[in-house]
PDB file of N, CA, C and O in Angstrom:
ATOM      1  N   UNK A   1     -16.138  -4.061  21.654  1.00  0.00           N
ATOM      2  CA  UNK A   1     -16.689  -3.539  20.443  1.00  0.00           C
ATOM      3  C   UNK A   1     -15.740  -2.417  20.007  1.00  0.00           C
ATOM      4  O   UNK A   1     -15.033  -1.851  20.840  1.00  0.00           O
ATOM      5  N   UNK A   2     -15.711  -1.996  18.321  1.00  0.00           N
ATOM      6  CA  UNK A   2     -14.717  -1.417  18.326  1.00  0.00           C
ATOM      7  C   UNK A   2     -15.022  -0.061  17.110  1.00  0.00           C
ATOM      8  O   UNK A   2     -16.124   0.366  17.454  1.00  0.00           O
ATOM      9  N   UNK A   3     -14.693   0.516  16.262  1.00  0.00           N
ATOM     10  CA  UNK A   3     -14.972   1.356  15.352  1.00  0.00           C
ATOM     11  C   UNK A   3     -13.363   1.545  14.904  1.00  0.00           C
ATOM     12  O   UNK A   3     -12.478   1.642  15.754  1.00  0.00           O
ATOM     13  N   UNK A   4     -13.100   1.583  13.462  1.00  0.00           N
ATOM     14  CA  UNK A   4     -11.905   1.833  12.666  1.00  0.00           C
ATOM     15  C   UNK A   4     -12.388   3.521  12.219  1.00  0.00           C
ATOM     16  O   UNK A   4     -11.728   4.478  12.624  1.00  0.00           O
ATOM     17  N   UNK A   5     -13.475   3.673  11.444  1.00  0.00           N
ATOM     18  CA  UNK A   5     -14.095   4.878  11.023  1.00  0.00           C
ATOM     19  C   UNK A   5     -15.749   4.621  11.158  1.00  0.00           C
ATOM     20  O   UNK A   5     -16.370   3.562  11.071  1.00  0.00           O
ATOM     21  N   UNK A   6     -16.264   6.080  11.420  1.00  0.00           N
ATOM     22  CA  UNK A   6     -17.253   5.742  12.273  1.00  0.00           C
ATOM     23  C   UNK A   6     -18.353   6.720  10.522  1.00  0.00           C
ATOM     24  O   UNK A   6     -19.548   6.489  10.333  1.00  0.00           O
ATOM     25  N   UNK A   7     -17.619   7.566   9.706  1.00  0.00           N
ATOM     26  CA  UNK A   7     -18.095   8.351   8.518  1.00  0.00           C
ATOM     27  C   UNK A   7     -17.833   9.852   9.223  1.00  0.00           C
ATOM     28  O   UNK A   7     -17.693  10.884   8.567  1.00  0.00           O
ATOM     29  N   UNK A   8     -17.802   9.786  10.427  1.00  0.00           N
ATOM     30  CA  UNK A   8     -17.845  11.178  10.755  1.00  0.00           C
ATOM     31  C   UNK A   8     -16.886  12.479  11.159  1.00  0.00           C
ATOM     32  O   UNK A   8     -17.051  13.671  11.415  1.00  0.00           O
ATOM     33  N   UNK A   9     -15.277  11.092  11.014  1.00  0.00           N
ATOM     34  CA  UNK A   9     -14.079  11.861  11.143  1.00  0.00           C
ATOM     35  C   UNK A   9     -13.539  11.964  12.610  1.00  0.00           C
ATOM     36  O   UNK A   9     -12.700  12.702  13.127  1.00  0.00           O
ATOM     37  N   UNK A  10     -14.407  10.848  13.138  1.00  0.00           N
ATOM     38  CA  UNK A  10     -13.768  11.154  14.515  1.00  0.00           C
ATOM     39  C   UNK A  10     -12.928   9.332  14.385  1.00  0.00           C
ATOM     40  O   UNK A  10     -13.136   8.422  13.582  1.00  0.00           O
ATOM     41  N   UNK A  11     -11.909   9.442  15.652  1.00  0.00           N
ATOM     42  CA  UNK A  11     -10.856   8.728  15.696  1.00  0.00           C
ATOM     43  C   UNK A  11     -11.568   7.365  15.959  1.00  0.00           C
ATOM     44  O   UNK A  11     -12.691   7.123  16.402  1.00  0.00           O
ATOM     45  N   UNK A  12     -10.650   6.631  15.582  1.00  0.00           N
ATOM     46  CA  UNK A  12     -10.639   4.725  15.951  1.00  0.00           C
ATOM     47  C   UNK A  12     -11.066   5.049  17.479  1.00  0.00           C
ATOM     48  O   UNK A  12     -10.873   6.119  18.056  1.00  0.00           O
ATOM     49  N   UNK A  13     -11.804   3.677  18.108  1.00  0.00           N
ATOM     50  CA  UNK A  13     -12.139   3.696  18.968  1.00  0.00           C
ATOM     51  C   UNK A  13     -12.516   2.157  19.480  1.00  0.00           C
ATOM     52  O   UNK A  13     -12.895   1.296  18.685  1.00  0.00           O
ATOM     53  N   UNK A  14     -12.360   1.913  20.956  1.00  0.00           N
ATOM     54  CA  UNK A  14     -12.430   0.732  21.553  1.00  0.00           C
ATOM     55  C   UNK A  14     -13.478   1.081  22.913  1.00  0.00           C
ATOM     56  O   UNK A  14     -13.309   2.051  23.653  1.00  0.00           O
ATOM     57  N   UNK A  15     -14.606   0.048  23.059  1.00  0.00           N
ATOM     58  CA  UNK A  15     -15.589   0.054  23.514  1.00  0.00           C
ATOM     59  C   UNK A  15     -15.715  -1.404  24.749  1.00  0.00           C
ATOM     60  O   UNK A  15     -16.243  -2.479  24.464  1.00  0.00           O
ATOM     61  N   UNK A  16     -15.192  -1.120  25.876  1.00  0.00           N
ATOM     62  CA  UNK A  16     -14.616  -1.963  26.287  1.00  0.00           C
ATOM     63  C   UNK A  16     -16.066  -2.778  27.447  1.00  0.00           C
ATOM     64  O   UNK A  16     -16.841  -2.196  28.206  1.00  0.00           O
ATOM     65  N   UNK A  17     -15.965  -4.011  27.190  1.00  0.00           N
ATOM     66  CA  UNK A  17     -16.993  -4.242  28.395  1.00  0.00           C
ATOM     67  C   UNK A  17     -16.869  -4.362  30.042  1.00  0.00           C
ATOM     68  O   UNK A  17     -16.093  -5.198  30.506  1.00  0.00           O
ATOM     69  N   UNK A  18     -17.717  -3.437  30.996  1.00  0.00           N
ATOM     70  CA  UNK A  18     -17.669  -3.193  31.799  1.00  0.00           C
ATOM     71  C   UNK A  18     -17.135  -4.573  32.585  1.00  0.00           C
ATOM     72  O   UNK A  18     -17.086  -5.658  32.006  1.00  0.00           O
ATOM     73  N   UNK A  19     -16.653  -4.342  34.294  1.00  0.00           N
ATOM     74  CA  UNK A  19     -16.263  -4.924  34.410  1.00  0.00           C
ATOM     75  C   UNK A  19     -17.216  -6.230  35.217  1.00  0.00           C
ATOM     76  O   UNK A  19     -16.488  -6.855  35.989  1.00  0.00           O
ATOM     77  N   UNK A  20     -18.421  -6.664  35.196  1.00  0.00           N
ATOM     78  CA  UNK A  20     -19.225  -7.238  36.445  1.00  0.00           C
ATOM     79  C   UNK A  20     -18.826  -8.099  35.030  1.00  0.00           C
ATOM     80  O   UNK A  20     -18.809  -7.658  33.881  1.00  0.00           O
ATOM     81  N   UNK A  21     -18.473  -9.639  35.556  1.00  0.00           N
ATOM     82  CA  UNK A  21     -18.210 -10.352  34.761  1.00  0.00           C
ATOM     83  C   UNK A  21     -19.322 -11.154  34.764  1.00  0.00           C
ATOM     84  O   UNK A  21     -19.503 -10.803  33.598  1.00  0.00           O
ATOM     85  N   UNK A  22     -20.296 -11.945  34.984  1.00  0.00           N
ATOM     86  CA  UNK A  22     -20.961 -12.708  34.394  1.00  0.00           C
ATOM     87  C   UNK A  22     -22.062 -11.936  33.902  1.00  0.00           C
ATOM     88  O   UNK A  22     -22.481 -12.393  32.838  1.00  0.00           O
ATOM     89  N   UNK A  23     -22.510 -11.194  34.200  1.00  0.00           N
ATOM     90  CA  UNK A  23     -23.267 -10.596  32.991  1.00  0.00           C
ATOM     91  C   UNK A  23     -23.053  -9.619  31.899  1.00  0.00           C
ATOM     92  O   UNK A  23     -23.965  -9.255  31.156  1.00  0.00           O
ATOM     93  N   UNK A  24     -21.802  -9.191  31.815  1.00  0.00           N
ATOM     94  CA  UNK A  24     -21.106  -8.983  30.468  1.00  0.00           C
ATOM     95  C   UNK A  24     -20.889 -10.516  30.029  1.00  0.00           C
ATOM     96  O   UNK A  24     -21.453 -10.902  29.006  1.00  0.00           O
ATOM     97  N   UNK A  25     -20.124 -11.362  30.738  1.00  0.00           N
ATOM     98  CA  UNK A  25     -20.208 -12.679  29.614  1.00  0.00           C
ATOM     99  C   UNK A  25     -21.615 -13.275  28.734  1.00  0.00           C
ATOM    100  O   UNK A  25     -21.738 -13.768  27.612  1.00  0.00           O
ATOM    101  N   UNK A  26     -22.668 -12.936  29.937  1.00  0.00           N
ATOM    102  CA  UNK A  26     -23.768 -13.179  28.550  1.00  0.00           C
ATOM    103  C   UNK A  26     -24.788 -12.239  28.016  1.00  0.00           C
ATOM    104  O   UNK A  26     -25.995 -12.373  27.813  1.00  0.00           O
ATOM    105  N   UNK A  27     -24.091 -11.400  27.872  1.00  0.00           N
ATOM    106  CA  UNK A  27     -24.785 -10.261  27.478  1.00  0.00           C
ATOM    107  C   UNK A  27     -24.014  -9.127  26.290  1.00  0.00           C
ATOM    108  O   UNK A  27     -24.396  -8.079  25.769  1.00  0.00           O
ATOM    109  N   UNK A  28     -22.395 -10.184  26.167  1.00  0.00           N
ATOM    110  CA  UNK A  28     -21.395  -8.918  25.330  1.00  0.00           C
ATOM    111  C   UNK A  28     -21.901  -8.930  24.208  1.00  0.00           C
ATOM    112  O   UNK A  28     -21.981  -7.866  23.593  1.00  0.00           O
ATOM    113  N   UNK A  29     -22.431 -10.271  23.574  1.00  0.00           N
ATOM    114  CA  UNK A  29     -22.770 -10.432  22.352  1.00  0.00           C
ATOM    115  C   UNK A  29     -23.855 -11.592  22.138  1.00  0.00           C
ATOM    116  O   UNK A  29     -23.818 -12.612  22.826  1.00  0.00           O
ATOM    117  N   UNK A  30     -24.762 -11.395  21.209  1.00  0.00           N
ATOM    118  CA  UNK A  30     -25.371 -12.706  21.680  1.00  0.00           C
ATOM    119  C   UNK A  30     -27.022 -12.827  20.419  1.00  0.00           C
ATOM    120  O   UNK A  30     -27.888 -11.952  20.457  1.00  0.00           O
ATOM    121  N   UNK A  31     -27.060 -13.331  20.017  1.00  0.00           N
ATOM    122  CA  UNK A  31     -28.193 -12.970  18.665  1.00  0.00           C
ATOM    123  C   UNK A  31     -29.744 -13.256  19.277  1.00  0.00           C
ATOM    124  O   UNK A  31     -29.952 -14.229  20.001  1.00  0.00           O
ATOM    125  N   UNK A  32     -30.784 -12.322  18.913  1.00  0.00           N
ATOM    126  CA  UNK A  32     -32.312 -11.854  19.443  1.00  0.00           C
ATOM    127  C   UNK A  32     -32.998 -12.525  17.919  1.00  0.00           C
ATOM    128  O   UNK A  32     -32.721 -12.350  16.733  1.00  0.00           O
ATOM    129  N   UNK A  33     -33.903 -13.266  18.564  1.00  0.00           N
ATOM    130  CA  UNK A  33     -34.960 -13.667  17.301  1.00  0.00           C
ATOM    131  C   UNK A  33     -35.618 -12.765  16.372  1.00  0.00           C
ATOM    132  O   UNK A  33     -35.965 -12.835  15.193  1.00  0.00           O
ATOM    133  N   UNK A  34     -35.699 -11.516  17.698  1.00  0.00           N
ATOM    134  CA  UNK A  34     -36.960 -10.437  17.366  1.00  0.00           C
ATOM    135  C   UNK A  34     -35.622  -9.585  16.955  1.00  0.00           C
ATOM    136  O   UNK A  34     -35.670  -9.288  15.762  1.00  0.00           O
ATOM    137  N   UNK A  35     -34.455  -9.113  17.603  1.00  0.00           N
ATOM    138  CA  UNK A  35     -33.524  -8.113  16.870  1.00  0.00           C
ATOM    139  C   UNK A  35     -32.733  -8.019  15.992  1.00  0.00           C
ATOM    140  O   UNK A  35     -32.371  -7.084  15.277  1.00  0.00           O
ATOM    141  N   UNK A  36     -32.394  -9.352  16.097  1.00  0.00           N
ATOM    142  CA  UNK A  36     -30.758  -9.859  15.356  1.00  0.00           C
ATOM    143  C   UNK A  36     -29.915  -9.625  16.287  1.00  0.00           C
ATOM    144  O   UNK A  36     -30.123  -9.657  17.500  1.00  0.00           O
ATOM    145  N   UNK A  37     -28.593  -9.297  15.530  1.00  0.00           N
ATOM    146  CA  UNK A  37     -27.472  -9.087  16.844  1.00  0.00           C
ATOM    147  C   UNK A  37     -26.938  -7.735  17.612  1.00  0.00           C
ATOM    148  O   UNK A  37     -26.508  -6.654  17.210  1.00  0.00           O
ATOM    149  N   UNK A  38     -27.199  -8.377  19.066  1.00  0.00           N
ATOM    150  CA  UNK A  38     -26.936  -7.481  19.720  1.00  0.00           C
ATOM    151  C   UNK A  38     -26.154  -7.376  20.652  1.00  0.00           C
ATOM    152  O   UNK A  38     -26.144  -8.324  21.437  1.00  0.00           O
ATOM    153  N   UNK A  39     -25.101  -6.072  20.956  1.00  0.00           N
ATOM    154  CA  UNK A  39     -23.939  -6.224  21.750  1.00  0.00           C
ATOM    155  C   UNK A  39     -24.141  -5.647  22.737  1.00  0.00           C
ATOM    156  O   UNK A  39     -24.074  -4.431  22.556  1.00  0.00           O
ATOM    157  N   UNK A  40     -24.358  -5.919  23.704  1.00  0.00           N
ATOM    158  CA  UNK A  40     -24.579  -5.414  25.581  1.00  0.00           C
ATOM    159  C   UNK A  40     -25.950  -5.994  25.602  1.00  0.00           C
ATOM    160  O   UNK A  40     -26.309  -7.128  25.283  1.00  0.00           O
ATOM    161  N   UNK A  41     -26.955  -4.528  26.244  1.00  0.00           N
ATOM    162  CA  UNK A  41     -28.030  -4.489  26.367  1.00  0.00           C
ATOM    163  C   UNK A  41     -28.676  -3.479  25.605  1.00  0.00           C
ATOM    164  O   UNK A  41     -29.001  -2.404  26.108  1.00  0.00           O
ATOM    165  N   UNK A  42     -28.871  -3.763  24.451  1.00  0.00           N
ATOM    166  CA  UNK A  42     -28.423  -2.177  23.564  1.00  0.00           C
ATOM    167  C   UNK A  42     -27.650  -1.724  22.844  1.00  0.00           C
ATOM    168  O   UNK A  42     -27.685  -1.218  21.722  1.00  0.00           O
ATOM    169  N   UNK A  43     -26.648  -2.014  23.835  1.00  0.00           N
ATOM    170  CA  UNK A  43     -25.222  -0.925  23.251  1.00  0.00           C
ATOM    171  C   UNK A  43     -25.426  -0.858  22.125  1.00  0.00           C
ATOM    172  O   UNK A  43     -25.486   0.290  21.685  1.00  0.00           O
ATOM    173  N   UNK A  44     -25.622  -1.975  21.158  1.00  0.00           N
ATOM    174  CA  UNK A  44     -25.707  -1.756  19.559  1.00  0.00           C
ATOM    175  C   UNK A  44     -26.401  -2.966  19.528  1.00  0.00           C
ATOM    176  O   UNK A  44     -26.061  -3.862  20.301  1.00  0.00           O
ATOM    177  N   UNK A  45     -27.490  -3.149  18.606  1.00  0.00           N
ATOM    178  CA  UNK A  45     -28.171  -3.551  18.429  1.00  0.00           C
ATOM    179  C   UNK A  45     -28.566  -3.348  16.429  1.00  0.00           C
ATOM    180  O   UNK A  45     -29.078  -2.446  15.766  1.00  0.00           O
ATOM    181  N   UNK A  46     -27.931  -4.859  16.061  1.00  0.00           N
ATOM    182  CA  UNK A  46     -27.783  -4.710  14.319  1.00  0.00           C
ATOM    183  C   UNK A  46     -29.263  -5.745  13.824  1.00  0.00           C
ATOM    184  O   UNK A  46     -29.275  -6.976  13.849  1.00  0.00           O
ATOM    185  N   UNK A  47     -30.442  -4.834  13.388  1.00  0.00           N
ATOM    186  CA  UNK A  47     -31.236  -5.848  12.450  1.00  0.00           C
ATOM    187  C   UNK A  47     -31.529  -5.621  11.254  1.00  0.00           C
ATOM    188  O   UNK A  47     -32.172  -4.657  10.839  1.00  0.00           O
ATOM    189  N   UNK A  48     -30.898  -6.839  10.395  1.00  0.00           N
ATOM    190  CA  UNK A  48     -30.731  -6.843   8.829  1.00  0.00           C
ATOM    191  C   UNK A  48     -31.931  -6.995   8.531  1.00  0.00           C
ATOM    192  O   UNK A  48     -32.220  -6.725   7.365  1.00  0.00           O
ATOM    193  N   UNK A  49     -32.935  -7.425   9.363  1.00  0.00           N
ATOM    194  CA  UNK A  49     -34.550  -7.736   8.708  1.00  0.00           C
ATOM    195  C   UNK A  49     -35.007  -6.721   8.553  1.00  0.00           C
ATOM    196  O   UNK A  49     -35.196  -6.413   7.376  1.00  0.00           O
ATOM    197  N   UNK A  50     -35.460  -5.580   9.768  1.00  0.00           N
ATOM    198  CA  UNK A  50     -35.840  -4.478  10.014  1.00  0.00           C
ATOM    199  C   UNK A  50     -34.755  -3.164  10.639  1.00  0.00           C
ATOM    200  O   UNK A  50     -34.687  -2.827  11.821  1.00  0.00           O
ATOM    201  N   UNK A  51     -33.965  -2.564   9.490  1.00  0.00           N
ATOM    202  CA  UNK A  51     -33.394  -1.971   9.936  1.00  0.00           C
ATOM    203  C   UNK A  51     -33.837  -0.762  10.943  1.00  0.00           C
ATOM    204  O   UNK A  51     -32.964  -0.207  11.610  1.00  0.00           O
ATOM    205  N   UNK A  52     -34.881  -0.455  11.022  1.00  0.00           N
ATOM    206  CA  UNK A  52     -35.641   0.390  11.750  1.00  0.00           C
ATOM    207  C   UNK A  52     -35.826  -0.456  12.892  1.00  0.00           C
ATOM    208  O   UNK A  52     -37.033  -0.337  13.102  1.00  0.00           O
ATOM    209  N   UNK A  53     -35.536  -0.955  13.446  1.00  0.00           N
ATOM    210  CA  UNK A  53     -35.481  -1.972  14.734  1.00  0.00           C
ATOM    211  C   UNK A  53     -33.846  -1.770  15.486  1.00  0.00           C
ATOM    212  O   UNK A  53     -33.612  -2.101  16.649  1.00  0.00           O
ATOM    213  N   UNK A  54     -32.720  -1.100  14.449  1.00  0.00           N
ATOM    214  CA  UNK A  54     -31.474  -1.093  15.056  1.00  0.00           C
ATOM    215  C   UNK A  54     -31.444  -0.018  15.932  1.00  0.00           C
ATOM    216  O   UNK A  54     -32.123   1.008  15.977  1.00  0.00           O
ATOM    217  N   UNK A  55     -30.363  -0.514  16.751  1.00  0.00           N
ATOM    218  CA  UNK A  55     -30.461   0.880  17.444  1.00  0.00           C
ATOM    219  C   UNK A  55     -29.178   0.978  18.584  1.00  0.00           C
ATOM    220  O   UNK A  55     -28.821  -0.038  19.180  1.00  0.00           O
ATOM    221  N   UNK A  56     -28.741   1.864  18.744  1.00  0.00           N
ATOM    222  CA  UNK A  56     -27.768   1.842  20.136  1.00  0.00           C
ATOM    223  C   UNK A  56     -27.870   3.086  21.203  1.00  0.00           C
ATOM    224  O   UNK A  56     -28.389   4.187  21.020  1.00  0.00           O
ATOM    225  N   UNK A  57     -27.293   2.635  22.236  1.00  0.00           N
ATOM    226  CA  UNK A  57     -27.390   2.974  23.752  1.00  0.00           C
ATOM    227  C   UNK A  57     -26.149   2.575  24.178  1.00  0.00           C
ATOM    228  O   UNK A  57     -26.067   1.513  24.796  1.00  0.00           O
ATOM    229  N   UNK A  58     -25.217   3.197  23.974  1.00  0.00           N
ATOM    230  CA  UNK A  58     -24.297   2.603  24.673  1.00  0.00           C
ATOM    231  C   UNK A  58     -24.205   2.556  26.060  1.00  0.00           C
ATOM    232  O   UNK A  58     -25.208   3.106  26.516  1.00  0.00           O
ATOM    233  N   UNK A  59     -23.161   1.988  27.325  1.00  0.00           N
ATOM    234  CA  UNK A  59     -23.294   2.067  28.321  1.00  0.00           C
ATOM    235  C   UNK A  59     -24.186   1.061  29.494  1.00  0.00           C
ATOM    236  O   UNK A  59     -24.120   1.361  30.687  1.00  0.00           O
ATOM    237  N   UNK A  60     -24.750   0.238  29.179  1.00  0.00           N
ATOM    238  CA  UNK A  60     -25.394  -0.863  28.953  1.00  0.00           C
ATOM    239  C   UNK A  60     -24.129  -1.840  29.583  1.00  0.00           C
ATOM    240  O   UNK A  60     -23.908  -1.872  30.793  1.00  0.00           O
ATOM    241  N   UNK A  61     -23.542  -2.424  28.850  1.00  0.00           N
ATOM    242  CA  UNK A  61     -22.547  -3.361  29.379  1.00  0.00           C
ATOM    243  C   UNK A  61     -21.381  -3.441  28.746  1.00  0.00           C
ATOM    244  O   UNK A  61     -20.582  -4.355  28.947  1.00  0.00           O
ATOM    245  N   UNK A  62     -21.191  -2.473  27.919  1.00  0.00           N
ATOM    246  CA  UNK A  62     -19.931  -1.784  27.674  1.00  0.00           C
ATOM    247  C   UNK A  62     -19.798  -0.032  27.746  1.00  0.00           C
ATOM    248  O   UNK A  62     -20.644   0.862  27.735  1.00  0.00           O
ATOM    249  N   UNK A  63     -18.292  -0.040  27.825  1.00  0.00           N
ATOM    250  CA  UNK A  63     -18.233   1.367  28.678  1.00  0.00           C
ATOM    251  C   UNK A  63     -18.213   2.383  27.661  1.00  0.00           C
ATOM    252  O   UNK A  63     -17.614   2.053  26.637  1.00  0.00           O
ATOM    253  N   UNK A  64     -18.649   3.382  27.677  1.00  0.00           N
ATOM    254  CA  UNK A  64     -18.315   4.104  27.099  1.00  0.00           C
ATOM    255  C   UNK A  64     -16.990   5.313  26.667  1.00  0.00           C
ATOM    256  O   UNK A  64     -16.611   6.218  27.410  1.00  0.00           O
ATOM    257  N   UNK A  65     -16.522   5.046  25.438  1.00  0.00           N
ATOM    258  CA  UNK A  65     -15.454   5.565  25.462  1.00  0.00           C
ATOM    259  C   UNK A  65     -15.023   7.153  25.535  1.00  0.00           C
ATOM    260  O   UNK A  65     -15.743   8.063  25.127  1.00  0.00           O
ATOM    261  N   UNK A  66     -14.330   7.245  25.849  1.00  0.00           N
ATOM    262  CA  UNK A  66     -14.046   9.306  26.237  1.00  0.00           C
ATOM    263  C   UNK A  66     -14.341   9.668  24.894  1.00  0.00           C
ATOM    264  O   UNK A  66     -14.075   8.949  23.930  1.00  0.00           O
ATOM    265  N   UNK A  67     -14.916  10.834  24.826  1.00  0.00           N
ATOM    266  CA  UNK A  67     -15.111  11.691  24.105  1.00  0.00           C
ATOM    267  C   UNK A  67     -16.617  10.667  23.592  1.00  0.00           C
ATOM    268  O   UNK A  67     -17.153  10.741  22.487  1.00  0.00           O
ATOM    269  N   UNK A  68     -16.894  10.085  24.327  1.00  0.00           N
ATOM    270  CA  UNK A  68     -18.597   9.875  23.238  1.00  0.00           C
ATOM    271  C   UNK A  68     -19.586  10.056  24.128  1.00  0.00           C
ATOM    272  O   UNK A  68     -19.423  10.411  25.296  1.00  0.00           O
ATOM    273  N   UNK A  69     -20.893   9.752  23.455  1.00  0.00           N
ATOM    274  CA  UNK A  69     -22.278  10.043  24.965  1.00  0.00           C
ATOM    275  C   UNK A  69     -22.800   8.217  24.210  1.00  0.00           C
ATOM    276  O   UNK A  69     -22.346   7.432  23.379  1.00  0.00           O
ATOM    277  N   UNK A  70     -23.867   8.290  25.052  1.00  0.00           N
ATOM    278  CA  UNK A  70     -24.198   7.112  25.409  1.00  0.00           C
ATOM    279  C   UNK A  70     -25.394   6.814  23.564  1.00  0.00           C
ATOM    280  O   UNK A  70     -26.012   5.755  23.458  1.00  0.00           O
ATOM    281  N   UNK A  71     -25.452   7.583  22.743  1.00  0.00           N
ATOM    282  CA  UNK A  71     -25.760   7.573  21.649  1.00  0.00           C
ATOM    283  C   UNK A  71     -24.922   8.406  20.539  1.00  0.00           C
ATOM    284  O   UNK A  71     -25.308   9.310  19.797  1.00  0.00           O
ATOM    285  N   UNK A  72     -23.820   7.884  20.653  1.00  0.00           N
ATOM    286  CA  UNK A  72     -22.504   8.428  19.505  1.00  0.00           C
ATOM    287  C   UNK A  72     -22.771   7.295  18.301  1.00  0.00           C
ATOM    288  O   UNK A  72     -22.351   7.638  17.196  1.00  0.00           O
ATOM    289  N   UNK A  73     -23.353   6.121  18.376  1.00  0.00           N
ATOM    290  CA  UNK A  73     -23.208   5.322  17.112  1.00  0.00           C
ATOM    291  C   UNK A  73     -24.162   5.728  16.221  1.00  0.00           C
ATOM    292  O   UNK A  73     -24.011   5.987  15.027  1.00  0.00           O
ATOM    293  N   UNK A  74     -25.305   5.773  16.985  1.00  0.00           N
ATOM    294  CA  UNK A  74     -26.666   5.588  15.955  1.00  0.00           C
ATOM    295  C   UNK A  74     -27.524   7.192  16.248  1.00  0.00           C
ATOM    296  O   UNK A  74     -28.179   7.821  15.417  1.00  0.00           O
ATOM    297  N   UNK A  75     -27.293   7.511  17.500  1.00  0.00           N
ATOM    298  CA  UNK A  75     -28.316   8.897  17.455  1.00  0.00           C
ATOM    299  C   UNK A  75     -29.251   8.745  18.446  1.00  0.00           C
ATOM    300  O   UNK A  75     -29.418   9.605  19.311  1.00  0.00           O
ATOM    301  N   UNK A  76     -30.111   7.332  18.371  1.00  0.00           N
ATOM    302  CA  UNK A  76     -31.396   6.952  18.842  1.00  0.00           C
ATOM    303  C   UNK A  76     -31.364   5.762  19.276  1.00  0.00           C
ATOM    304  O   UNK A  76     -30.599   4.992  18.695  1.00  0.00           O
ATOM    305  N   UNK A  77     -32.078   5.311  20.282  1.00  0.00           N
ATOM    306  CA  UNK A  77     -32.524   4.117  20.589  1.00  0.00           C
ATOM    307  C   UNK A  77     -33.998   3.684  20.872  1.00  0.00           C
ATOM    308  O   UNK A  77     -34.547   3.453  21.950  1.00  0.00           O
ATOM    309  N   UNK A  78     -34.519   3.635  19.503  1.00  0.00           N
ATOM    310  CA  UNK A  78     -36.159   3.495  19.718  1.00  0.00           C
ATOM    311  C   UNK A  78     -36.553   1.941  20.206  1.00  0.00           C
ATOM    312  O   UNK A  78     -37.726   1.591  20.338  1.00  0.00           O
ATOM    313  N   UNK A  79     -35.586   1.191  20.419  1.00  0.00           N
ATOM    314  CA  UNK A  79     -36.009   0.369  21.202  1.00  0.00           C
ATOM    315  C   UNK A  79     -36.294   0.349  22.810  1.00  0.00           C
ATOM    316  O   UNK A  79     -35.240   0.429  23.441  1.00  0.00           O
ATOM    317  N   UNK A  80     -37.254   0.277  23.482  1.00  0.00           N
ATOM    318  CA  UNK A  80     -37.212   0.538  24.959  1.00  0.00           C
ATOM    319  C   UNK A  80     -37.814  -1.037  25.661  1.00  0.00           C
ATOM    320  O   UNK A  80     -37.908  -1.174  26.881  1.00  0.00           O
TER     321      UNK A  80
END
């Protein structure tokens, strides 16, 4: 997963998935009936139906990159 500009002035960034390979393979990316699409377990989580349903956590099954915390995309993860 990746970011060019994020609005907030901080640098390009690459979001790399951890390394346990079969469950990053089905878990890097993968579309939820109830969420839409979502990348890890969390990590980011995009729903065009209910945008109040999006949400990220990074750290999940991709790593988190230096200089961020485990809610640098979105703030919140009201999904639990």
């Amino acid at each position: 997963m990746f970011s060019v500009t994020d609005g907030k002035g901080r640098e390009p960034f690459i979001a790399r998935v951890k390394t346990d390979p079969h469950e990053a393979k089905l878990r890097a990316v993968y579309f939820s009936e109830k969420y839409g699409i979502v990348f890890g377990t969390n990590d980011l989580v995009i729903n065009f139906s209910n945008m109040d349903q999006s949400c990220s956590k990074l750290g999940g099954i991709y790593d988190i990159p230096e200089g961020m915390n485990e809610n640098s995309l979105t703030g919140l993860n009201p999904i639990s």
